[in-house]
N, C-alpha and C positions, 0 to 999 in steps of 0.2 A: 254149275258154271255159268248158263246162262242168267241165273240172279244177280251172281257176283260180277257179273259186266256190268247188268243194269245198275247195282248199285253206284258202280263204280264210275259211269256216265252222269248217273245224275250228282254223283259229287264233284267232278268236275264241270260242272254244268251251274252248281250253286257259286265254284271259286270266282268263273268266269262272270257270271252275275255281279258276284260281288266288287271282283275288281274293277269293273265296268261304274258302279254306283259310286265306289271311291273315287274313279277318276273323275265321276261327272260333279260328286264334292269338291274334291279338290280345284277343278275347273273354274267352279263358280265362287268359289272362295275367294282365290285370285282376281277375278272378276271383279267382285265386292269391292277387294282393296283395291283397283286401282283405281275404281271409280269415285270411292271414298276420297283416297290419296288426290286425284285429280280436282278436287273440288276445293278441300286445303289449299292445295297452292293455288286455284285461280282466285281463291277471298286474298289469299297473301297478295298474289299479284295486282289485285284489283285495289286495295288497302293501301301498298306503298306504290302504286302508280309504276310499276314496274315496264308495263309494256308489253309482257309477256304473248298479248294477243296480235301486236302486230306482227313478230314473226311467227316462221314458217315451221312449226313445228315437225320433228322427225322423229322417225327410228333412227337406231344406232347403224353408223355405217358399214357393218360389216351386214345389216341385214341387207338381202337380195332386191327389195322392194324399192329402200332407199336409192338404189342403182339404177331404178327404171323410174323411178320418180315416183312411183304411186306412194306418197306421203300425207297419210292422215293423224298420226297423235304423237305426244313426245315421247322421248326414247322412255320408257320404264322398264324397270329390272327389281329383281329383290336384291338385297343386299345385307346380307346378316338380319335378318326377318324382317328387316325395314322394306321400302320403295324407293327407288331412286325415280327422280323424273329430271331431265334436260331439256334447254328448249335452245334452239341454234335458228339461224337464216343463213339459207345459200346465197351466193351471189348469182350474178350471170356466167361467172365460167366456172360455178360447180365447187367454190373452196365454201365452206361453212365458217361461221363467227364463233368465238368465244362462246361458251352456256353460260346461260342462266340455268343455276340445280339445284335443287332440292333433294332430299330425305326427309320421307314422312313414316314415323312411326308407322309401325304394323297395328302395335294394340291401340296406342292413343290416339290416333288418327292426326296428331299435331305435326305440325312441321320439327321437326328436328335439327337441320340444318341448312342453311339458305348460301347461297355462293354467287355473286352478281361477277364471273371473269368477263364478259361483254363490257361492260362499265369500265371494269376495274385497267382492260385492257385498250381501251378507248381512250381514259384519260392519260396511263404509259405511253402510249403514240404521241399523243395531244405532246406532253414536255420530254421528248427525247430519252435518250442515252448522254448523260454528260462525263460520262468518262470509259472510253472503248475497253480496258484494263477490267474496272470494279462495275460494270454495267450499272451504275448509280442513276438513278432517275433526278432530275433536276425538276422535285415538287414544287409548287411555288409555296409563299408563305403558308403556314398551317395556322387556322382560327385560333384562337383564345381557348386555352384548358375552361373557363365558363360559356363559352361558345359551345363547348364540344359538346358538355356534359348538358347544355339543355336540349343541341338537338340528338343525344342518345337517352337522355328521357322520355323526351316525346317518343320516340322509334317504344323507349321500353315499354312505357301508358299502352299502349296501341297494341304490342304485344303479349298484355296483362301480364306483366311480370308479377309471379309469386308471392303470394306476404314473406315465405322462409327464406327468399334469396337475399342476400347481404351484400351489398357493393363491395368490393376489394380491391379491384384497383384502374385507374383509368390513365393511361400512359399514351404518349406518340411512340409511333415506330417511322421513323423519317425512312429506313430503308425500302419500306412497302408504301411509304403517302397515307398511312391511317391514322386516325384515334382508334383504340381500343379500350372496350370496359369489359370488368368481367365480375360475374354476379356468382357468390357462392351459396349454397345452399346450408343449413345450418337448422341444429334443431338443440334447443337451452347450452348454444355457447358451441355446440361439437359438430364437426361438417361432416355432411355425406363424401363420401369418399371419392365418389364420379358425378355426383348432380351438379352442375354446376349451368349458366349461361353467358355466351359472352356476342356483344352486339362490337361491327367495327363499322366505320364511316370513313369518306373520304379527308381526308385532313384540311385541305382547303375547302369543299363545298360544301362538305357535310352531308356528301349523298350517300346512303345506306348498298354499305357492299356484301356485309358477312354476317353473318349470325349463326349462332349454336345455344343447344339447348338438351341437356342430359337432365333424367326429374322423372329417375325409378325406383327409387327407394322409396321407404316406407315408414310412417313413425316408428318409434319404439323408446320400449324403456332405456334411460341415459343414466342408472347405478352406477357407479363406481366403487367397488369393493376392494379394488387391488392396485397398489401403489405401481408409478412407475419404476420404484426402486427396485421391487419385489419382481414384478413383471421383466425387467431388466436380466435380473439374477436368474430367472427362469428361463428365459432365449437365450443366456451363453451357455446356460449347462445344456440343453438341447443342440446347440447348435454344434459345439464341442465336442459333442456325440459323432456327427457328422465328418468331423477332419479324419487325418492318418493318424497314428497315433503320435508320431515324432515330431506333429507340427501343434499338438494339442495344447502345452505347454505355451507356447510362442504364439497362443490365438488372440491375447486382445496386444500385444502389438502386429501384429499381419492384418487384423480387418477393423475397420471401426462400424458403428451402428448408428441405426437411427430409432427413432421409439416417437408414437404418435399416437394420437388418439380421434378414430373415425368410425363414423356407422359406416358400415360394410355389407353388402350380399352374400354369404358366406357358403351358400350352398347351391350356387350358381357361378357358368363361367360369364368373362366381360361380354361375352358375345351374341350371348343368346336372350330375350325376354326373359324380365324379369316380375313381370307382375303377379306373378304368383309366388312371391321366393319372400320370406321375411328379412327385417332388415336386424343387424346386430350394432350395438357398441362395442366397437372391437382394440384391445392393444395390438398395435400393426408394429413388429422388430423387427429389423431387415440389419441385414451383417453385409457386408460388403468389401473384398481384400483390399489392402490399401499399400501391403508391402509394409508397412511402417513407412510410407512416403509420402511426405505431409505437402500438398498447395493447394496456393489460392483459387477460386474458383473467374476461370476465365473470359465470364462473362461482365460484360460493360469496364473491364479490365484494360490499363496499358499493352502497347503492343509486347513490351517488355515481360510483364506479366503474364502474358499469353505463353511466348514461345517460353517460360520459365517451366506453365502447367502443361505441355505439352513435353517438356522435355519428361517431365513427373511423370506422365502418364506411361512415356514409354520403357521409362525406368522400372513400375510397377509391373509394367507384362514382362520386362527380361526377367523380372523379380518371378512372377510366378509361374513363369515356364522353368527355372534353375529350382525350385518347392514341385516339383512334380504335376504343374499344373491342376493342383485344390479345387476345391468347391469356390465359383469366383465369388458367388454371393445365395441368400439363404435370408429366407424371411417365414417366420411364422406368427398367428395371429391367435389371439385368448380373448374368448367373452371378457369385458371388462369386468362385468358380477358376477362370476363364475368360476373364472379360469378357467373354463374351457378351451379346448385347444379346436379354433374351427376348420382353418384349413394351415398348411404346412408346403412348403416347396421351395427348389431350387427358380430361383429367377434370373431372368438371362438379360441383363443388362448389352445394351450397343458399346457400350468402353469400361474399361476398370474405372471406378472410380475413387477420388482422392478426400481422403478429410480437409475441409471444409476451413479454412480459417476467417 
């Protein structure tokens, strides 16, 4: 009896141990990244003159500290295995300003995503509200589409933008005061699925507000062995599998599809690192119920237009609540050279959607 105690002490004497060393792993890990992370953005900050150093940096205000004022570094948090960092100033009576924030990669140690609302909300004050109704901002003139586009080159130069990334498109959004670019990633003609970059500026000044930057995928071979036709015929007879059976019949008028072709991470979710996960060329089908109820898409559309896809859209939900409320939508995905089937599911779209004219 007495052995079997002792043994039984010193195995719990090893777990304690050990859990002990994890934590102080884990401890110092975190550590690493934020110091890493913090170094990232102060070259960011330091590079586009951001300012970041003249304010007051903090924790987040729910921490205890922030309330007694002992404020030494900015707020940082993990955030789906990235870093978040914010940088704010308090006033004299205690309200904080807009952040400057960042997201910096876990693995890459790169900024990921840049957000200047200090700026952005600086200049919204600067030219009002011009209409109490549509909270419209009255931007003043916006630069030259060649204006824009050289000072979001320089911004890209500076942020070495990628050999793979491919410009795609660079537009005003008067409703925000920006130019926007957005840079796709691409490998012999075929885009990664989520890699992509997009840099926004101020539309008048040209001062640097937004940036993102996804760039986790990985080469890989771009065969193509199977038609979209073939591929096509393949997702209805799968997906047909999936209805009642009374609605099997009536499936390619009730949904229509989409069919694409992207390198994919196929054996990972969106959420978590991916640097260890291979990249695929993938046939991406997605089915989507439509009712048989065909509009336009109501974007950059008449007002007329709009309330026409809006009446459509509510048509299609009475439509599929009176069908016993179906699968809304359904997308499965096949190695291009292979036909392999790599992942498969129900996807949950924010609204029915309508085909497309």
């Amino acid at each position: 009896m007495l052995r079997a105690n002792g043994k039984m002490k010193y195995v719990i004497g090893a777990l304690i141990a050990l859990g002990l060393l994890l934590s102080f792993f884990v401890a110092h890990t975190i550590t690493t990244y934020k110091k890493e992370a913090q170094s990232s953005v102060n070259k960011f900050c330091e590079m586009f003159k951001l300012g970041c150093t003249d304010l007051h940096p903090s924790l987040s205000w729910t921490d205890p500290n922030a309330l007694l004022g002992l404020i030494s570094e900015p707020t940082l948090k993990l955030s789906c295995g990235d870093i978040e960092i914010h940088f704010t100033s308090v006033d004299q009576y205690g309200h904080r300003s807009q952040p400057i924030s960042f997201i910096v990669g876990r693995h890459s140690g790169e900024i990921a995503t840049y957000s200047n609302r200090r700026l952005y909300f600086e200049m919204e004050n600067k030219y009002g509200v011009k209409d109490s109704e549509s909270k419209a901002i009255a931007w003043p003139h916006f630069m030259s589409e060649e204006d824009a586009k050289r000072a979001i080159s320089s911004i890209a130069d500076r942020l070495k933008l990628p050999a793979d990334m491919t410009l795609q498109t660079i537009k005003q959004n008067y409703k925000k005061g920006v130019w926007t670019a957005v840079w796709q990633r691409e490998l012999n003609g075929y885009r990664y699925e989520k890699d992509r970059m997009l840099v926004s500026i101020m539309g008048a000044t040209g001062e640097f507000v937004e940036y993102l930057k996804t760039y986790k995928g990985h080469p890989c071979p771009t065969e193509v062995r199977l038609s979209q036709q073939e591929i096509t015929k393949r997702g209805w007879s799968r997906f047909i599998e999936k209805l009642p059976t009374s609605l099997r019949g009536k499936a390619h008028t009730l949904y229509g599809t989409d069919v694409s072709l992207r390198i994919v991470q196929p054996r990972v979710f969106s959420w978590l690192p991916t640097e260890k996960n291979e990249s695929r060329l993938a046939w991406i089908v997605s089915f989507y119920f439509t009712g048989g109820i065909e509009y336009k898409s109501p974007n950059n559309s008449s007002e007329s237009e709009q309330e026409a896809a809006a009446a459509a859209i509510s048509n299609q939900f009475r439509k599929w609540h009176e069908l016993g409320k179906p699968p809304r939508s359904y997308e499965v995905r096949y190695d291009a050279a292979t036909g392999e089937i790599l992942t498969e599911s129900r996807i949950a779209p924010s609204c029915l959607r309508g085909l497309t004219k």
